[in-house]
N, CA, C and O atoms as a GROMACS GRO file, in nm:
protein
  392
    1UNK      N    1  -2.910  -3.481   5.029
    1UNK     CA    2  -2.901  -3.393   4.914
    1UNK      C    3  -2.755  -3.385   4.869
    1UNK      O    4  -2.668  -3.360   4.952
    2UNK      N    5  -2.726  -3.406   4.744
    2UNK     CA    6  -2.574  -3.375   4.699
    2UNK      C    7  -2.536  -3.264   4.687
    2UNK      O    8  -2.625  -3.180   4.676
    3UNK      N    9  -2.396  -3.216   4.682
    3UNK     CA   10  -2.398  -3.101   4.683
    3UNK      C   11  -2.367  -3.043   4.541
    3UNK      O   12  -2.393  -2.927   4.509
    4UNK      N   13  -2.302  -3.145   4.449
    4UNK     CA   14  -2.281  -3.126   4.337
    4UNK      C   15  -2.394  -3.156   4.214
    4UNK      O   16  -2.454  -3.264   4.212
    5UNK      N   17  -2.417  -3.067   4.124
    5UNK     CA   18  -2.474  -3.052   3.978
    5UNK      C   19  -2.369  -3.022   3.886
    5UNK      O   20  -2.252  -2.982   3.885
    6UNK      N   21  -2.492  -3.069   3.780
    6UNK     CA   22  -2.436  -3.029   3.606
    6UNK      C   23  -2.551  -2.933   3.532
    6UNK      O   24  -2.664  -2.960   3.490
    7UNK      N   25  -2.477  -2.814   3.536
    7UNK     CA   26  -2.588  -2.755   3.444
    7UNK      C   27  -2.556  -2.734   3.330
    7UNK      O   28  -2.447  -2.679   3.319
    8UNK      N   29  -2.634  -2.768   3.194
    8UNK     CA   30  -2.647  -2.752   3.100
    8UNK      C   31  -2.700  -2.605   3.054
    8UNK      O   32  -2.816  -2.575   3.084
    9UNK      N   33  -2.620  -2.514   2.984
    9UNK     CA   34  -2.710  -2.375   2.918
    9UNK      C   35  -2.693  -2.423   2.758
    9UNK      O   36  -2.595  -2.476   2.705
   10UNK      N   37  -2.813  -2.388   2.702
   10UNK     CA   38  -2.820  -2.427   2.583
   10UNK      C   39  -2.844  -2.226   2.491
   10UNK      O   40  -2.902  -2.144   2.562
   11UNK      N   41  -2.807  -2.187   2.379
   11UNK     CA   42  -2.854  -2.092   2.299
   11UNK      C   43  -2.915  -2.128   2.198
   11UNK      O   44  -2.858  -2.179   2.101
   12UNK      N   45  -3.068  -2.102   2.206
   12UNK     CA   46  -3.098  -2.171   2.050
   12UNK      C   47  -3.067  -2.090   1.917
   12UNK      O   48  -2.958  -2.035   1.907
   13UNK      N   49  -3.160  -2.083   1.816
   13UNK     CA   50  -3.116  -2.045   1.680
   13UNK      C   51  -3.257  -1.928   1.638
   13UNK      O   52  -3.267  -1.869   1.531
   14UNK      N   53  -3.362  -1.916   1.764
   14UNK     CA   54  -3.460  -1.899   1.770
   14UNK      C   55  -3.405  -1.709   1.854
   14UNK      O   56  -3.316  -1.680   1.934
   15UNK      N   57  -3.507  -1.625   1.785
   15UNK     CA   58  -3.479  -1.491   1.825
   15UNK      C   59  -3.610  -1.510   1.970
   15UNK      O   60  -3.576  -1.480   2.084
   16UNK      N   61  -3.702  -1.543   1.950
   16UNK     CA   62  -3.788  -1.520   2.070
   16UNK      C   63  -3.863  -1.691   2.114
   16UNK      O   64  -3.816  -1.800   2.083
   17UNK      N   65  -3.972  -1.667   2.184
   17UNK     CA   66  -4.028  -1.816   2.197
   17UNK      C   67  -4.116  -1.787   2.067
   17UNK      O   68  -4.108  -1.872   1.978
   18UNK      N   69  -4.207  -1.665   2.042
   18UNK     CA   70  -4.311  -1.686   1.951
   18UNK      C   71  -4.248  -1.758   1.834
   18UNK      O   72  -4.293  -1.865   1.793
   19UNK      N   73  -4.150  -1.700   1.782
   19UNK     CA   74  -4.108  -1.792   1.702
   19UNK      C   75  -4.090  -1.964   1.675
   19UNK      O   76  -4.109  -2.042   1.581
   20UNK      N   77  -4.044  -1.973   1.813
   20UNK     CA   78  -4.028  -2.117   1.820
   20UNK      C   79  -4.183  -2.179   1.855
   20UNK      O   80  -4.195  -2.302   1.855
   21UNK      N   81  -4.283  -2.109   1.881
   21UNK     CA   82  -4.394  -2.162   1.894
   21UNK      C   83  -4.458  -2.155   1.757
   21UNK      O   84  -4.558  -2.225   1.768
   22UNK      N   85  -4.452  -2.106   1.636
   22UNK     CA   86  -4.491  -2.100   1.520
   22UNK      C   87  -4.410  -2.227   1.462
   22UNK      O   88  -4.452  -2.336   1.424
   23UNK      N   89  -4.288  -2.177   1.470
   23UNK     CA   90  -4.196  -2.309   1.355
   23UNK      C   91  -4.156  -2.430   1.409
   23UNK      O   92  -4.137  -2.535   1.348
   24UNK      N   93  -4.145  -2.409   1.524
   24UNK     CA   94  -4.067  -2.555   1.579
   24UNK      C   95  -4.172  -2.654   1.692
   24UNK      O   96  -4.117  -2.732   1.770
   25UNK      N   97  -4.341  -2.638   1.689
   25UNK     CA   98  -4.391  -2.671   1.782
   25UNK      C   99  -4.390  -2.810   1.814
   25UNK      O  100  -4.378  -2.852   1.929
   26UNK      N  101  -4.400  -2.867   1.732
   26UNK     CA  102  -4.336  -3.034   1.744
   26UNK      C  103  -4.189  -3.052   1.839
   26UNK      O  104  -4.160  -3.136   1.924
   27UNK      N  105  -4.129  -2.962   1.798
   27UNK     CA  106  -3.962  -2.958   1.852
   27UNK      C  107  -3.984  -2.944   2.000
   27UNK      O  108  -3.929  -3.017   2.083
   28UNK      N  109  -4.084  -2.828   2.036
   28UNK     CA  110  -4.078  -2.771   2.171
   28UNK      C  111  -4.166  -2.892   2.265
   28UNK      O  112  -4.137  -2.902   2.384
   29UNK      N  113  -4.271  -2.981   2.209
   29UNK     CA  114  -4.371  -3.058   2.269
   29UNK      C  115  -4.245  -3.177   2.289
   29UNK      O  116  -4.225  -3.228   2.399
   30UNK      N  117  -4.163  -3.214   2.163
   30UNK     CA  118  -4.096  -3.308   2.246
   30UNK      C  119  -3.987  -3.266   2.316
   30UNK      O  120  -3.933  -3.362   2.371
   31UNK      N  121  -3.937  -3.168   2.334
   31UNK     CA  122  -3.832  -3.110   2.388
   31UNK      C  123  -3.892  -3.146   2.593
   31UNK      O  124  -3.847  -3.214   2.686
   32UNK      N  125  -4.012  -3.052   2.572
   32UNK     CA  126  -4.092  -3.075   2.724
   32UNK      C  127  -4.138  -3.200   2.754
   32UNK      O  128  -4.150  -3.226   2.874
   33UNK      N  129  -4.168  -3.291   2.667
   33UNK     CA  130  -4.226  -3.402   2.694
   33UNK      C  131  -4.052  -3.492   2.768
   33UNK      O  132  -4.030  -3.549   2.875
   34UNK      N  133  -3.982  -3.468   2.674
   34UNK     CA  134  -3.872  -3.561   2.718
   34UNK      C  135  -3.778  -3.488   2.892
   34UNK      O  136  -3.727  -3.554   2.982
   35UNK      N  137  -3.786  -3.356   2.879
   35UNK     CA  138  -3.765  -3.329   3.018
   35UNK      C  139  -3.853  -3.376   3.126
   35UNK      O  140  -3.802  -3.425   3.228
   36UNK      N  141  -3.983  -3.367   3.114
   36UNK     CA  142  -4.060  -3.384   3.222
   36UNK      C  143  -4.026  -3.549   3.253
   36UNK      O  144  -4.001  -3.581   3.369
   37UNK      N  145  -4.025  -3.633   3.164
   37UNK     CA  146  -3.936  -3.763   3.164
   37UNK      C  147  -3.849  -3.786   3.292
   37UNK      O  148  -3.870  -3.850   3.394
   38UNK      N  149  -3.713  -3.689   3.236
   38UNK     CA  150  -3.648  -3.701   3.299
   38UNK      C  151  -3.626  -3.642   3.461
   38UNK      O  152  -3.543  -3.672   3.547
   39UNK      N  153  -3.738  -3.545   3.460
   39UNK     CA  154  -3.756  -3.509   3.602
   39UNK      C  155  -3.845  -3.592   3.640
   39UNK      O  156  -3.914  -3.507   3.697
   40UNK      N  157  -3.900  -3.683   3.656
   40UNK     CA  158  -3.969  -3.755   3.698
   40UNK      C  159  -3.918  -3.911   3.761
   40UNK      O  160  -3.978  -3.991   3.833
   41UNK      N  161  -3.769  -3.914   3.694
   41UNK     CA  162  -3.674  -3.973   3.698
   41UNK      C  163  -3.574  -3.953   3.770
   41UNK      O  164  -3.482  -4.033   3.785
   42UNK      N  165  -3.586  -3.816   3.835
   42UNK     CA  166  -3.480  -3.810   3.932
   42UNK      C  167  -3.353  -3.710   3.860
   42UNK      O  168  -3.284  -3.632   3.927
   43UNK      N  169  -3.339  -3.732   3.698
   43UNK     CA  170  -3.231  -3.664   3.657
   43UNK      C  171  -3.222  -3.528   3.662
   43UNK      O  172  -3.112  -3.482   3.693
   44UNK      N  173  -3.332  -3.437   3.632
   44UNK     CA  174  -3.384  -3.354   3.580
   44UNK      C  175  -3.432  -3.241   3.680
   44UNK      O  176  -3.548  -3.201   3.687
   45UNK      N  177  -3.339  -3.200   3.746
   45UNK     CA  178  -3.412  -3.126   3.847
   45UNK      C  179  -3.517  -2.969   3.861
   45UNK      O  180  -3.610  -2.929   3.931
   46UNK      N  181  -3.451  -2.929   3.772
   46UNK     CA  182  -3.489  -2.823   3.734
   46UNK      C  183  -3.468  -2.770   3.552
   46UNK      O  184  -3.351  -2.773   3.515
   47UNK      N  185  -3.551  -2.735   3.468
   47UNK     CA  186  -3.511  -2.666   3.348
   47UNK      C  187  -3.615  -2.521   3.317
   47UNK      O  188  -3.716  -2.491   3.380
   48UNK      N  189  -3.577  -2.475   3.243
   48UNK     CA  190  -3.638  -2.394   3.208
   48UNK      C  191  -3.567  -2.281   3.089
   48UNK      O  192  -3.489  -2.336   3.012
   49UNK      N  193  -3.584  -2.159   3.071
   49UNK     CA  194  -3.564  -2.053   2.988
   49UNK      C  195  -3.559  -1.997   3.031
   49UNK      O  196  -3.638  -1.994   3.125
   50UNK      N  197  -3.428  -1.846   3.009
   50UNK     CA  198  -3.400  -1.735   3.058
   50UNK      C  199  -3.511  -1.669   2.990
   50UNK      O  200  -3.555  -1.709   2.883
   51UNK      N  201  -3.567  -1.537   3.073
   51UNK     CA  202  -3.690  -1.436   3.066
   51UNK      C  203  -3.588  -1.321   2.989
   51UNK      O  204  -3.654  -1.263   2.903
   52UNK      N  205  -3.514  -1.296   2.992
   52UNK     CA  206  -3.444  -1.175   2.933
   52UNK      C  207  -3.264  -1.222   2.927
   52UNK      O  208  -3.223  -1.313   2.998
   53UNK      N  209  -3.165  -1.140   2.828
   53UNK     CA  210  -3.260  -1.019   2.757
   53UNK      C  211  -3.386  -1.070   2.613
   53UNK      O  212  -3.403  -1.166   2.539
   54UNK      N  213  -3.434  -0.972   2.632
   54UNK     CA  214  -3.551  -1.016   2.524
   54UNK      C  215  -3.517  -0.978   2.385
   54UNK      O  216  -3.599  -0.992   2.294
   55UNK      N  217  -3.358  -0.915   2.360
   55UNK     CA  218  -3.334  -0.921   2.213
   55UNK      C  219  -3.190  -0.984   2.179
   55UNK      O  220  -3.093  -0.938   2.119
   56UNK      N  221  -3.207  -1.069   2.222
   56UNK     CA  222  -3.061  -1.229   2.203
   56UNK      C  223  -3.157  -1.323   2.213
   56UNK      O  224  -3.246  -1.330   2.298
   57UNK      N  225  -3.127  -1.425   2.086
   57UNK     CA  226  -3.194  -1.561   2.082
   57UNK      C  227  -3.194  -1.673   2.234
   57UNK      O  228  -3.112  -1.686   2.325
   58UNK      N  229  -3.293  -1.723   2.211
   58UNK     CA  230  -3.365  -1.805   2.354
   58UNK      C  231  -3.290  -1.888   2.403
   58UNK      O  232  -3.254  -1.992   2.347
   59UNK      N  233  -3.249  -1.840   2.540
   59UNK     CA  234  -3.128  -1.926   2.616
   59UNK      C  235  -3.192  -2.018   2.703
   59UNK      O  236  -3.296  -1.973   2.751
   60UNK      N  237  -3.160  -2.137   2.738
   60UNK     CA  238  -3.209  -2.224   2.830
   60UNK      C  239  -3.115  -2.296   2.920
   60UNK      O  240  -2.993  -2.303   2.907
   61UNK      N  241  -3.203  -2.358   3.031
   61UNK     CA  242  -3.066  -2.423   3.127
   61UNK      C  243  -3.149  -2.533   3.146
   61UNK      O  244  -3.259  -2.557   3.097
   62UNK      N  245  -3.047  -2.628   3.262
   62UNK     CA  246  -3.114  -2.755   3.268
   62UNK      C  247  -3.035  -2.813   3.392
   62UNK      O  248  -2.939  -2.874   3.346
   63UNK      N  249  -3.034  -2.821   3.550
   63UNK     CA  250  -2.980  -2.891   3.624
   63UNK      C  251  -2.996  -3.025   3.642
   63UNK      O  252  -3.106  -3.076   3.624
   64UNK      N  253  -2.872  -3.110   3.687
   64UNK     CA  254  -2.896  -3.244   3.633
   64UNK      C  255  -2.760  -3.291   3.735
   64UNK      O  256  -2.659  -3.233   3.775
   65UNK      N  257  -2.822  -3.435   3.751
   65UNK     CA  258  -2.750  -3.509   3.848
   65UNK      C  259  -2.614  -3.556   3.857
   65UNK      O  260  -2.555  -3.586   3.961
   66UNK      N  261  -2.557  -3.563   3.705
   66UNK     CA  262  -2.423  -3.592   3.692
   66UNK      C  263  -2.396  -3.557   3.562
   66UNK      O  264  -2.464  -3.504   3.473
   67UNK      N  265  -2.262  -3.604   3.569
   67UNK     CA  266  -2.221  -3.494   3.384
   67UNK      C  267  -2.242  -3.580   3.315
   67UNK      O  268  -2.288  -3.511   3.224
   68UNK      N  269  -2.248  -3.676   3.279
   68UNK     CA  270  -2.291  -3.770   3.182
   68UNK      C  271  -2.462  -3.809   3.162
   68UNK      O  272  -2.510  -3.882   3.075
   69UNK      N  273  -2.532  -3.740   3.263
   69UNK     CA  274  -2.659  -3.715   3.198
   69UNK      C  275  -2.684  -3.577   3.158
   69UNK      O  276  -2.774  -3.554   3.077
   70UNK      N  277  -2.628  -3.500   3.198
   70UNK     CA  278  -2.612  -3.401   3.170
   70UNK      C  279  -2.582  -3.351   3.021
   70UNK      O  280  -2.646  -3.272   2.953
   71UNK      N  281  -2.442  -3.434   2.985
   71UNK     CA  282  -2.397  -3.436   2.842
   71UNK      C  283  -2.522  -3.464   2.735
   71UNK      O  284  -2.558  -3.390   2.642
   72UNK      N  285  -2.587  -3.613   2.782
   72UNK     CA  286  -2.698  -3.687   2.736
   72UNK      C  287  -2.790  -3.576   2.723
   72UNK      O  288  -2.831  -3.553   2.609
   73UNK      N  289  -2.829  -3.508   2.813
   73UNK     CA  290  -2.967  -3.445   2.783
   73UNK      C  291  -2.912  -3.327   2.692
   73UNK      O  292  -2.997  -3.293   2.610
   74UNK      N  293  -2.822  -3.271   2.687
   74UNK     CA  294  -2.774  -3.197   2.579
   74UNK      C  295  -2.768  -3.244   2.407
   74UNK      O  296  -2.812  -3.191   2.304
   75UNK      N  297  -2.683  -3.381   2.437
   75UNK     CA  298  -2.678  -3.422   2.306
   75UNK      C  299  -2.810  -3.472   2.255
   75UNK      O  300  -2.800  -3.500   2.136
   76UNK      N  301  -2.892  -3.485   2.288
   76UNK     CA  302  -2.954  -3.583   2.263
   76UNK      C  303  -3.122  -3.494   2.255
   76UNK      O  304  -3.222  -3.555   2.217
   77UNK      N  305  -3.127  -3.373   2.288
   77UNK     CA  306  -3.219  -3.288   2.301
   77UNK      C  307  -3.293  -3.230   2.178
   77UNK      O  308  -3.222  -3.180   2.091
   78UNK      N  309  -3.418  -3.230   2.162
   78UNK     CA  310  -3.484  -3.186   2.009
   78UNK      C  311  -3.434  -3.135   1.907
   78UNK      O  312  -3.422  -3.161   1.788
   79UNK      N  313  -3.403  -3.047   1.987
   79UNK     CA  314  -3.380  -2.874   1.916
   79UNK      C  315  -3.240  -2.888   1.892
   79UNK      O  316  -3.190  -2.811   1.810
   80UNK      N  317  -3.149  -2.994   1.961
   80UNK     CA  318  -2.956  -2.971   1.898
   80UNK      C  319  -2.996  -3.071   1.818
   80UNK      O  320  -2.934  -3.047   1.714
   81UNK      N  321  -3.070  -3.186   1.797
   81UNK     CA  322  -3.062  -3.300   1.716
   81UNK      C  323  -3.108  -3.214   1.566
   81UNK      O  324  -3.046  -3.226   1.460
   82UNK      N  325  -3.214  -3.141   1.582
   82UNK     CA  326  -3.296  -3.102   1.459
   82UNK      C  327  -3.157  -2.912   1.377
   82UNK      O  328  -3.169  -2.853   1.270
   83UNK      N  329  -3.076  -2.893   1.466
   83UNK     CA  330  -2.994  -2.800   1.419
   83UNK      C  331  -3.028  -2.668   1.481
   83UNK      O  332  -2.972  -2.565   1.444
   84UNK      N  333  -3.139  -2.670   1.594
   84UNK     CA  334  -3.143  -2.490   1.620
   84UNK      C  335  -3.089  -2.485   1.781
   84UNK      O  336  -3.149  -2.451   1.883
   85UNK      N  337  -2.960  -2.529   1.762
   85UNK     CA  338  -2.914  -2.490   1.878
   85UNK      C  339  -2.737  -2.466   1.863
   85UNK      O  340  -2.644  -2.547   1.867
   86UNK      N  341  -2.742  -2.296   1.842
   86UNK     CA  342  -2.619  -2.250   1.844
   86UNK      C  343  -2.500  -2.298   1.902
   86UNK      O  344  -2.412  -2.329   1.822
   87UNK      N  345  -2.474  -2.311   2.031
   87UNK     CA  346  -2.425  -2.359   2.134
   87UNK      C  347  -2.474  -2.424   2.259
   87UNK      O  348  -2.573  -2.396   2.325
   88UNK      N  349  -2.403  -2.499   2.275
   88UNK     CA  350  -2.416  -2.541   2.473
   88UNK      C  351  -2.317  -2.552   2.533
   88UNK      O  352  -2.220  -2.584   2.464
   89UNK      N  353  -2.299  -2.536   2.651
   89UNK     CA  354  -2.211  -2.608   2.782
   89UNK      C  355  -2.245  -2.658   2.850
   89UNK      O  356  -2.368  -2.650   2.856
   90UNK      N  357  -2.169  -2.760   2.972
   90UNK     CA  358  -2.208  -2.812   3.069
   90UNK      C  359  -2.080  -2.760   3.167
   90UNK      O  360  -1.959  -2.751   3.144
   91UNK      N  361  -2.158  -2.729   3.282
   91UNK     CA  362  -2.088  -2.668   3.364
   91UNK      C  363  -2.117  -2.722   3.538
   91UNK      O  364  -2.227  -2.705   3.592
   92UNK      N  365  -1.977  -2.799   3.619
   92UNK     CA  366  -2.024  -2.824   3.730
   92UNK      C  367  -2.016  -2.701   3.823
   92UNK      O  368  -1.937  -2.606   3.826
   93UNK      N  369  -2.139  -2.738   3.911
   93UNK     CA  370  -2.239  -2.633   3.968
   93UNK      C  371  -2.208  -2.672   4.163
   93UNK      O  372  -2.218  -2.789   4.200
   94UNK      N  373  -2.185  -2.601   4.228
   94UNK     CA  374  -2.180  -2.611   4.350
   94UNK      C  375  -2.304  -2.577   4.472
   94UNK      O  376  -2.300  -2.470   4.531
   95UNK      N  377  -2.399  -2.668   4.497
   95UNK     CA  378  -2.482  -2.607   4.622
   95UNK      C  379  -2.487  -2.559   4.726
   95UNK      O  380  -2.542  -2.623   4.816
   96UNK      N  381  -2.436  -2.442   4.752
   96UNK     CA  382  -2.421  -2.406   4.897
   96UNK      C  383  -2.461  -2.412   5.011
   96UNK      O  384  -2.401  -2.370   5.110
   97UNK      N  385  -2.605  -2.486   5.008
   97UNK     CA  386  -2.700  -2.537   5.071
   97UNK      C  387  -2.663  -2.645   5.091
   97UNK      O  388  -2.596  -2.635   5.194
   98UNK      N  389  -2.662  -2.712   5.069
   98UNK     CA  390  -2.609  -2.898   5.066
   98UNK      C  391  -2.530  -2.918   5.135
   98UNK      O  392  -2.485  -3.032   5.145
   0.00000   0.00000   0.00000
């Protein structure tokens, strides 16, 4: 197991999910389709969405094997390609476990 990650936090442009499940559902099917990809691949270890707070637009993260896929799955992700994604970072991550 390595001990080092890249996590990606993304802010979208989106106040809740319902929203993004009304307007952007194409966005979100390939958004999941292309992660599950990449976890399946080894890159992708973990992603998901922060649960709260529930009144700041929908934050997400994404652990990942090195910074240059890391970067990749950022740049290159539905929702920053199509414009609803406020910000991101990539940030190296330390396992204390490892």
């Amino acid at each position: 197991m390595q001990s080092r990650y890249w996590v990606v936090q993304m802010t979208t442009t989106f106040p809740s999910f319902d929203r993004v499940r009304v307007e952007a559902p194409d966005l979100m099917a390939a958004h999941i389709a292309r992660s599950r990809e990449l976890h399946t691949q080894g890159v992708l270890l973990m992603g998901g969405a922060f649960l709260e707070p529930p009144d700041r637009p929908v934050q997400t993260m994404g652990v990942l094997t090195s910074r240059e896929a890391a970067e990749a799955y950022a740049r290159e992700d539905p929702f920053v390609v199509a414009g609803h994604v406020a910000e991101w970072t990539v940030r190296e991550w330390a396992n204390m476990f490892a």
